[in-house]
C-alpha positions as CSV (number, residue, x, y, z in Angstrom):
1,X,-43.9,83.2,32.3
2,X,-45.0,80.7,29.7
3,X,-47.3,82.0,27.0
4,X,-49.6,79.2,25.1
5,X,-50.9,79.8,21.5
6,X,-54.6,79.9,20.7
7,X,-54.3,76.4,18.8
8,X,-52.7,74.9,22.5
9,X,-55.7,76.5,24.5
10,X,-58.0,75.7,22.4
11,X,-57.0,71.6,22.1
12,X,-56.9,71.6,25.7
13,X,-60.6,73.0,26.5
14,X,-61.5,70.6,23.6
15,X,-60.3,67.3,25.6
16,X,-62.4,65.6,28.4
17,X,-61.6,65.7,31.7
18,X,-58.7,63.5,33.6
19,X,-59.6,60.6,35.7
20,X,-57.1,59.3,38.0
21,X,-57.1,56.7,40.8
22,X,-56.8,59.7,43.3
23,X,-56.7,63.5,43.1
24,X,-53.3,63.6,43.9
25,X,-52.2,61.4,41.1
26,X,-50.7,63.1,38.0
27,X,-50.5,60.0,35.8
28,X,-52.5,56.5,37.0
29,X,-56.0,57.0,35.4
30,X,-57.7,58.0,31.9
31,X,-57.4,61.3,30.5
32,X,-53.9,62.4,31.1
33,X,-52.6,65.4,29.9
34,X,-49.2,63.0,29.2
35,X,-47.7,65.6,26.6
36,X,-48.2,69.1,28.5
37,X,-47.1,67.4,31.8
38,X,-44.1,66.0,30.0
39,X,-43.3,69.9,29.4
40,X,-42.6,70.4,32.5
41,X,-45.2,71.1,35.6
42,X,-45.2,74.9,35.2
43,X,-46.4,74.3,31.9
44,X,-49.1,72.1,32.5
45,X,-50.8,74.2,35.4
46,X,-50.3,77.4,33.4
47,X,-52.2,75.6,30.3
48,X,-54.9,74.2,32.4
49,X,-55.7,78.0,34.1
50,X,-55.3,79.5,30.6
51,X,-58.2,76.6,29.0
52,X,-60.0,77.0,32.2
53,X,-59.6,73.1,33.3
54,X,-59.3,71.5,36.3
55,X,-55.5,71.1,37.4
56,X,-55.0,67.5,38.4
57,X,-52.9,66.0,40.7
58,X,-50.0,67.0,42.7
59,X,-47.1,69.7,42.6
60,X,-44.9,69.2,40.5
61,X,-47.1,67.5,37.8
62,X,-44.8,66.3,35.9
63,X,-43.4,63.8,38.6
64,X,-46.0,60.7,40.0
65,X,-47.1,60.9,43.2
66,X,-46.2,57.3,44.1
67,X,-45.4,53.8,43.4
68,X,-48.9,53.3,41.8
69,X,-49.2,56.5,40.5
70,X,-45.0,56.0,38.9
71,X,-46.9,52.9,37.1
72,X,-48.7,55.3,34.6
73,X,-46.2,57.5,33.1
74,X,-44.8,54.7,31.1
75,X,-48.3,53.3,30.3
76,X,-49.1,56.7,29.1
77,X,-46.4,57.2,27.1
78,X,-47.4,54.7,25.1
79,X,-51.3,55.5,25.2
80,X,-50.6,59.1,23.5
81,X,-48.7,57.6,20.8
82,X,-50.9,57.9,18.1
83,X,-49.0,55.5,16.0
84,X,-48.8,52.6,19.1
85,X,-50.2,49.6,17.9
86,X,-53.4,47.8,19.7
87,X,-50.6,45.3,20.3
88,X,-48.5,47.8,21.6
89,X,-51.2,49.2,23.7
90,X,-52.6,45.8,24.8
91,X,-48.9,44.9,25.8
92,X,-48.7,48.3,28.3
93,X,-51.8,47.4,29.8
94,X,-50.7,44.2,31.1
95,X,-47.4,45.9,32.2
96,X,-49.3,48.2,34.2
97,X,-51.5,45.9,35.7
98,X,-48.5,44.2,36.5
99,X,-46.8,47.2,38.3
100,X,-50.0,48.1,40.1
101,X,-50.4,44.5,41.7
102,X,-46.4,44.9,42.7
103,X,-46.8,48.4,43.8
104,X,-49.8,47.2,46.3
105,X,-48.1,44.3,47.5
106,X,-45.4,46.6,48.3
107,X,-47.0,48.9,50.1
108,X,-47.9,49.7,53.9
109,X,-50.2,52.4,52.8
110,X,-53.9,51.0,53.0
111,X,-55.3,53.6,50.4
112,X,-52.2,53.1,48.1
113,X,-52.8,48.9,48.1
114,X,-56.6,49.4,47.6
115,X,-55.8,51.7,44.3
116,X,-53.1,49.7,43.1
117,X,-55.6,46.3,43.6
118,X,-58.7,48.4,41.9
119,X,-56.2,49.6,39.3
120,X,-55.2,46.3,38.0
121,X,-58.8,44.9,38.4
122,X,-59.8,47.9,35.8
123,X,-57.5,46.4,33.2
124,X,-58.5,43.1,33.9
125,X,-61.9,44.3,33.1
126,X,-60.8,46.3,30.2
127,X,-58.6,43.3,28.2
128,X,-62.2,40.8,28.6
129,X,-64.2,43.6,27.1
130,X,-61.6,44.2,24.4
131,X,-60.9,40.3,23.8
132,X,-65.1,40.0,23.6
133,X,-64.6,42.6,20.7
134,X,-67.2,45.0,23.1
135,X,-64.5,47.3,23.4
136,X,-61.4,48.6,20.4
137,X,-57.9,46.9,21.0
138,X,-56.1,49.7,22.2
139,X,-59.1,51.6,23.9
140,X,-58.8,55.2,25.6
141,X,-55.2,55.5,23.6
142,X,-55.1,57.6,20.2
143,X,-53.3,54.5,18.7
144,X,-54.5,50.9,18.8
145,X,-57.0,49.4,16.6
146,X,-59.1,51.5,14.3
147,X,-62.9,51.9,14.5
148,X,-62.8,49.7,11.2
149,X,-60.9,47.3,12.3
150,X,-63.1,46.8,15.7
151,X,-66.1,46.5,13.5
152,X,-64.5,43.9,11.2
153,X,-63.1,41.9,14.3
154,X,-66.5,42.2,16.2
155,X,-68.6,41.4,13.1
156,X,-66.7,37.8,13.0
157,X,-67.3,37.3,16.6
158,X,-71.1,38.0,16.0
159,X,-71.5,35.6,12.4
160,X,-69.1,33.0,14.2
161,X,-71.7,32.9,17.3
162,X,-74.6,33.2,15.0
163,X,-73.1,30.6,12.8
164,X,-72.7,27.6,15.7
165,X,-76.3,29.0,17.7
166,X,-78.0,28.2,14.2
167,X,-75.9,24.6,13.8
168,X,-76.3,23.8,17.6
169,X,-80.6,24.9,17.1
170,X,-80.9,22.8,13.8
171,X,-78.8,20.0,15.5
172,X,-81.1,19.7,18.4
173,X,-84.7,20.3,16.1
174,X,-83.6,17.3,13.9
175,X,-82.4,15.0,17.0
176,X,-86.3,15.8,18.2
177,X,-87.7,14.8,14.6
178,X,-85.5,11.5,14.2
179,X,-85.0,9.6,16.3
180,X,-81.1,8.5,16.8
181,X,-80.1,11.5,15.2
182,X,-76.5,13.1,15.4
183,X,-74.4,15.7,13.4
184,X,-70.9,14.5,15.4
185,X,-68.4,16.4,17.5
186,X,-66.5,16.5,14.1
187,X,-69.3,17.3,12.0
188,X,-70.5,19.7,13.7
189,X,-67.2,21.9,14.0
190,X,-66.7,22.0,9.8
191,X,-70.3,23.0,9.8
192,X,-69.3,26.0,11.9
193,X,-65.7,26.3,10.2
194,X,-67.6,26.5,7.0
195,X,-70.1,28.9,8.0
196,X,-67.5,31.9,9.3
197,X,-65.7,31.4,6.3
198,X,-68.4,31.5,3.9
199,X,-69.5,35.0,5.6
């Protein structure tokens, strides 16, 4: 019988709850106890009765359930790497997305096509809001961008929108005040340029 210290139990009650694609899934969704699984399936179930969680998923947990479902163990490998880059993490998304478009296509199973579909959709979803600077690079992983970093990055975004709104606004005022009047294509991106950089 496995015994878990108090410093295991209590970093497993502290963490939130897994959220996979299906209940039977062990791996293909956020939250995944990656590390205790990856100690074997015994060990996970034991850990998650001795926190008093929710056991996830499908015997044994260390193993996916299926093709979709194999598509997240590497994906969060690299997600509980607390040194993986937002590069890194960025780069595993799109794999995964990848695999979970194959793994649909693949399939016969109605339910297993509709998760892998929904599943790469997510990530779709999840790259825009991260591009838009909504989200961290790297979001849901304990590597990828730092909260500094996504502040700095979405900051730029916000002055560099700011910047061309207020060029674009004083643009149009003056073309309604005199007549003929026009900053240029050209013109008009230095303003811009000059603005983000001055910020």
């Amino acid at each position: 019988m496995v015994t878990y210290s108090k410093e295991e139990i209590a970093a497993a009650k502290k963490r939130g709850p897994e959220h996979h694609l299906s209940n039977k899934y062990n791996f293909a969704g956020p939250g995944t106890f990656y590390a205790e699984r990856m100690k074997g399936s015994d060990y996970y179930e034991g850990l998650m009765k001795a926190s008093g969680r929710k056991i996830v998923g499908t015997k044994p947990y260390n193993k996916p359930y299926d093709k979709v479902d194999s598509c997240g163990l590497p994906h969060d490998k690299v997600f509980n790497n607390p040194k993986a880059t937002a590069k890194e993490v960025q780069k595993a998304d799109a794999v995964f997305q990848q695999c979970a478009l194959k793994a649909a296509q693949d399939t016969n199973i109605p339910d297993e096509r509709l998760r892998g579909i929904f599943a790469a959709g997510g990530f779709e979803l999840k790259k825009r809001l991260e591009d838009a600077g909504v989200l961290r690079k790297g979001s849901w992983a304990r590597g990828g961008e730092t909260r500094a970093e996504h502040i700095a990055r979405a900051s730029k975004k916000v002055v560099s929108k700011t910047t061309k709104d207020t060029v674009s606004a004083a643009a149009s005022l003056a073309k309604k005040v005199i007549p003929g009047f026009s900053l240029g294509s050209k013109l008009m991106g230095a303003l811009t340029k000059k603005g983000t950089k001055s910020t």
